[in-house]
Backbone as a printed PyTorch tensor [residue, N CA C, xyz], in Angstrom:
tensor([[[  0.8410,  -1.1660,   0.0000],
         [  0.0000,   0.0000,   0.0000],
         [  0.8920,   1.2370,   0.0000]],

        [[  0.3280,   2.0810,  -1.1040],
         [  1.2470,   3.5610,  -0.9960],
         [  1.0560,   4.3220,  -0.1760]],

        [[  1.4430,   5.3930,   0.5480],
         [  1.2440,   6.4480,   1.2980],
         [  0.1800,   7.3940,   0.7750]],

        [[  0.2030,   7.2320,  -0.7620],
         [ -0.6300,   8.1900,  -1.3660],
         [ -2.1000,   7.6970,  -1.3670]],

        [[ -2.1490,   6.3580,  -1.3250],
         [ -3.4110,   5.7920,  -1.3380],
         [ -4.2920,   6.0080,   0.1660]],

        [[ -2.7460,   6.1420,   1.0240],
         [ -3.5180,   6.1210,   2.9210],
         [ -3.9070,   7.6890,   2.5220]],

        [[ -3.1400,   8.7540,   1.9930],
         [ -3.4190,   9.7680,   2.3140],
         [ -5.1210,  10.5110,   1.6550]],

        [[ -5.4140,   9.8440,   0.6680],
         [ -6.8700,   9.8570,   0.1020],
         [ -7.9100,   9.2740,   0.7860]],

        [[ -7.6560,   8.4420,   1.9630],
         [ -8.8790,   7.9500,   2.6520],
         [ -8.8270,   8.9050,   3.6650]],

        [[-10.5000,   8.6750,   4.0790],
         [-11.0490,   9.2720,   5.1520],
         [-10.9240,   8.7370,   6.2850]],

        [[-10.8090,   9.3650,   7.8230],
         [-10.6810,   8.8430,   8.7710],
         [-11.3200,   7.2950,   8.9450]],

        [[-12.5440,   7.2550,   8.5780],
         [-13.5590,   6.4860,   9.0100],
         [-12.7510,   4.8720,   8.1400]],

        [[-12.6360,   5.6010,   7.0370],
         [-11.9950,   4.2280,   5.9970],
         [-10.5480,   4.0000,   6.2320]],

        [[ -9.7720,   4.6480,   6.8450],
         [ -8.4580,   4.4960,   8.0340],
         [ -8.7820,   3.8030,   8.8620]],

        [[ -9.6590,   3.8970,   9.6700],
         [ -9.8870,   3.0250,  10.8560],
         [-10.3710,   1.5740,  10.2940]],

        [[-11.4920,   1.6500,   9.2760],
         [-11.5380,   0.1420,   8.6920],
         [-10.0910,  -0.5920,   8.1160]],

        [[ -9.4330,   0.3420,   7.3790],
         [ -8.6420,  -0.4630,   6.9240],
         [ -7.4700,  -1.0050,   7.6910]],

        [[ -7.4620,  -0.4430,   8.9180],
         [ -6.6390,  -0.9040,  10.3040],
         [ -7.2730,  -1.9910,  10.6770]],

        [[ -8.0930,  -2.0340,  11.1100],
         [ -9.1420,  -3.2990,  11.4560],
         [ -8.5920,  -4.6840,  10.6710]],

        [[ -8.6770,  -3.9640,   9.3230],
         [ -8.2170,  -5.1510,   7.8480],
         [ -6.7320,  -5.5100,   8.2380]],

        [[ -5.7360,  -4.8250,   8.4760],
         [ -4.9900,  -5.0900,   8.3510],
         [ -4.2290,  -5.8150,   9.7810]],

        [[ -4.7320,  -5.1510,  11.2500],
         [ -4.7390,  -6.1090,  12.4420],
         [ -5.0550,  -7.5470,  12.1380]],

        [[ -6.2010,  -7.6570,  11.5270],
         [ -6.6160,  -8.9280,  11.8680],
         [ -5.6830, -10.3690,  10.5100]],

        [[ -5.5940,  -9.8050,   9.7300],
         [ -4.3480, -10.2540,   8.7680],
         [ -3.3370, -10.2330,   9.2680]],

        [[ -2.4880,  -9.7590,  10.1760],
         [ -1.5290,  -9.2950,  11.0610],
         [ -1.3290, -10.6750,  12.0180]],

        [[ -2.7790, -10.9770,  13.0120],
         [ -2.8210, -12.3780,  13.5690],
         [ -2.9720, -13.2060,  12.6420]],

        [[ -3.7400, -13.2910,  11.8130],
         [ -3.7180, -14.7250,  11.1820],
         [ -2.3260, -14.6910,  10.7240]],

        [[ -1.1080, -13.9820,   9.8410],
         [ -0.0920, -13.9940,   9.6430],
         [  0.8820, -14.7210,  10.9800]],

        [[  0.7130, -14.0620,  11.9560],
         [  1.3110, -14.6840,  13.3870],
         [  0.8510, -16.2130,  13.4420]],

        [[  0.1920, -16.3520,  13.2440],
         [ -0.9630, -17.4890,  13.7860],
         [ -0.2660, -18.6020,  12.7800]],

        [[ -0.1340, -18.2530,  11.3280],
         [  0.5040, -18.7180,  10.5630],
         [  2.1640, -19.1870,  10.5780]],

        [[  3.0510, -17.9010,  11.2280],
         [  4.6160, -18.4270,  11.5470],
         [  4.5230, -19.3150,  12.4600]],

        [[  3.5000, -19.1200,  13.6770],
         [  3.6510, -20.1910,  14.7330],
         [  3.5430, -21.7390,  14.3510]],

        [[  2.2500, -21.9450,  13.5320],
         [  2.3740, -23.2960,  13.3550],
         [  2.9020, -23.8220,  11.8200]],

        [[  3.9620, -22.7930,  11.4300],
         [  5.0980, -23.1400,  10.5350],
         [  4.2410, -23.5770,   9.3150]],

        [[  3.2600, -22.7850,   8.7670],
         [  2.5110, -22.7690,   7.9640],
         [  2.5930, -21.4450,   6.6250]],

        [[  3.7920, -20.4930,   7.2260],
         [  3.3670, -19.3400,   6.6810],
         [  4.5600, -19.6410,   5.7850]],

        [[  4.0440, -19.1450,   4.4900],
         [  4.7520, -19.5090,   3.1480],
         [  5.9040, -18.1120,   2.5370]],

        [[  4.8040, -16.5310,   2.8180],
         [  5.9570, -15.4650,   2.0370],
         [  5.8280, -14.7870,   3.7360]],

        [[  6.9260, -14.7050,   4.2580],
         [  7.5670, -14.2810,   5.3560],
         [  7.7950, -12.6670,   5.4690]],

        [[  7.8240, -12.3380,   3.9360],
         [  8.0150, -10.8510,   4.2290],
         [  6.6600,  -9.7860,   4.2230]],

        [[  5.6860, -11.2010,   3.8180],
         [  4.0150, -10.2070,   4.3540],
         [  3.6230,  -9.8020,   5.5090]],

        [[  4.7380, -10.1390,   6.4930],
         [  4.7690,  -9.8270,   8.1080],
         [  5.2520,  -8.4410,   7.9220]],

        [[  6.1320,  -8.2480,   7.8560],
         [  7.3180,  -7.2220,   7.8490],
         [  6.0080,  -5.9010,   6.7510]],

        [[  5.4960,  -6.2660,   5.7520],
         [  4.8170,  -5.3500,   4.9890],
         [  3.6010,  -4.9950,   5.5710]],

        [[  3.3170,  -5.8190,   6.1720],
         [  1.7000,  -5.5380,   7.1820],
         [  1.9860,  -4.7670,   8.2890]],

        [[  3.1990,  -4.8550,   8.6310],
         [  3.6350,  -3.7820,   9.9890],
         [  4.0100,  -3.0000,   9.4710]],

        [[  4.6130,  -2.4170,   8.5020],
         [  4.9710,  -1.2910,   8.2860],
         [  3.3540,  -0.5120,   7.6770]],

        [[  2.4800,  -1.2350,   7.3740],
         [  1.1250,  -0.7990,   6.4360],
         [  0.6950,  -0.3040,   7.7290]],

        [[  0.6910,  -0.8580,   8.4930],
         [ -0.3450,  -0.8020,  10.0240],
         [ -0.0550,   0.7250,  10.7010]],

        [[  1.1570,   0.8640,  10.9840],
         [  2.0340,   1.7650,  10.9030],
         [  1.7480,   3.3780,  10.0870]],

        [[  1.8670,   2.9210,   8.8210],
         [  1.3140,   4.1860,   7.9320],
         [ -0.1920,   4.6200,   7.9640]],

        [[ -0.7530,   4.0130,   8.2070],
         [ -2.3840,   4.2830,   8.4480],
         [ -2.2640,   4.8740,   9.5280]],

        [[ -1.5870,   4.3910,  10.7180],
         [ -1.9130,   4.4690,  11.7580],
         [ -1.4270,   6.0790,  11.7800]],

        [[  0.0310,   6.3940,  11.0620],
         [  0.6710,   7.4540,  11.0850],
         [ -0.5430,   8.4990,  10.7180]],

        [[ -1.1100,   8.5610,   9.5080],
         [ -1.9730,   9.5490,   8.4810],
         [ -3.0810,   9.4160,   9.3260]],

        [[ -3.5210,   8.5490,   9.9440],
         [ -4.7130,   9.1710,  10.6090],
         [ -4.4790,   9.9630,  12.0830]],

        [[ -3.4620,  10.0070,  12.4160],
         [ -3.1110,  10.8880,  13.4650],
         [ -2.5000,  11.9920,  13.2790]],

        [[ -2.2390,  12.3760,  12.0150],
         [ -1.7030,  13.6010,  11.2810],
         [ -3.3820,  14.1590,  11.1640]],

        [[ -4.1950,  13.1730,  10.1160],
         [ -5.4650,  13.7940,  10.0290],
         [ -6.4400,  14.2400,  10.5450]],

        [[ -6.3870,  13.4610,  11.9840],
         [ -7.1780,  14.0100,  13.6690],
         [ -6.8820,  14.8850,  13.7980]],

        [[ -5.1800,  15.2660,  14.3370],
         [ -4.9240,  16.5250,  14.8350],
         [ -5.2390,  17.6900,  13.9720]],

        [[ -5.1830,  17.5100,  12.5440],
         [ -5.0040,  18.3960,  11.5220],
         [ -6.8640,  19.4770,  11.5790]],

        [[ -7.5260,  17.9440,  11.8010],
         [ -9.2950,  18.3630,  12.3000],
         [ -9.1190,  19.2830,  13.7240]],

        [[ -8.6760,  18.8320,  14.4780],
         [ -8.9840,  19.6740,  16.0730],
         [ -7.7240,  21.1320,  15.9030]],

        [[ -6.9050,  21.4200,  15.1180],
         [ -6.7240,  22.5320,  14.9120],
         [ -7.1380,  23.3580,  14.3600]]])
């Protein structure tokens, strides 16, 4: 996911797509544990995704209450 794509959603569709991406996040975990998980670096890309949403919607809150 690009930055440019987080930066076009709306809060509301930030928060869903966090939701989306937490819960892919465990099943990914859920997956290394029982040595099932096949591309290893969809861990590493889901945290950094989780991350950027998480970043732009806290730029975009504060950006509202100022």
């Amino acid at each position: 996911m690009k930055a440019s794509q987080v930066n076009d959603m709306t809060i509301d569709q930030l928060n869903d797509e966090l939701v989306k991406l937490k819960k892919e996040q465990f099943n990914l975990r859920f997956q290394a544990a029982s040595g099932q998980l096949e591309n290893t670096a969809r861990v590493r890309q889901v945290r950094r995704d989780i991350a950027r949403v998480r970043t732009i919607a806290r730029q975009k809150s504060a950006a509202g209450k100022a």
